[in-house]
N, C-alpha and C positions, 0 to 999 in steps of 0.2 A: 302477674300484671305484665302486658307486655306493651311496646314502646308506644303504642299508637291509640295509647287508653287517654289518657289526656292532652290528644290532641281532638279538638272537633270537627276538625275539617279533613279526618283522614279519608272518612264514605266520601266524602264529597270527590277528594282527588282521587280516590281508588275509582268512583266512576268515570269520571272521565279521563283517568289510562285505560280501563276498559274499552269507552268507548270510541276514541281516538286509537287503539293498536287493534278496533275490530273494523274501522272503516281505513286504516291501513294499511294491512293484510289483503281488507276487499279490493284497495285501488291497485294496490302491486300485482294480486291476481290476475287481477281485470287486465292489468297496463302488459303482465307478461301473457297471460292470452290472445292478448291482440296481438301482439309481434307475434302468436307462434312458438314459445319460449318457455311453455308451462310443462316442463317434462316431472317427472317422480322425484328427482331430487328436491327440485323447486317448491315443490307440494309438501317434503319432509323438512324440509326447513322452514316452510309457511307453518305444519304444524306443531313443529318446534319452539319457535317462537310464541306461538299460541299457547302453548303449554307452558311457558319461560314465566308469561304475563298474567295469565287471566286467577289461575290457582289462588295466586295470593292475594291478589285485589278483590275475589270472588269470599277468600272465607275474611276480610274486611269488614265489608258490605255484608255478609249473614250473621256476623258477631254481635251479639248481646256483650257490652258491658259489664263486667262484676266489680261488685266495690269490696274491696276486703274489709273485714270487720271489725 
């Protein structure tokens, strides 16, 4: 059982940290491509961060439920 079995609003908030740290990534992109600013580092820590966020909130959101018996 783990923490976020009874709660029901955990898909719900799992998506939208999803989808808020994917359109935030895209505007930071966006905002250091515009200045010229988007070098390798930049991009490893974009997908770092990426990688930090999405894992757990993704296996959330594909979880079935089990009820013990």
């Amino acid at each position: 059982m783990l923490p976020f079995d009874k709660k029901p609003w955990a898909r719900s908030a799992a998506t939208t940290v999803i989808l808020a740290a994917s359109i935030g990534v895209a505007a930071m992109a966006l905002f250091l491509h515009h200045r010229n600013e988007l070098h390798i580092p930049e991009v490893a820590i974009i997908l770092l961060l990426l990688l930090l966020l999405l894992p757990p909130n993704i296996a959330i959101i594909r979880r079935t439920p089990t009820h013990p018996k």
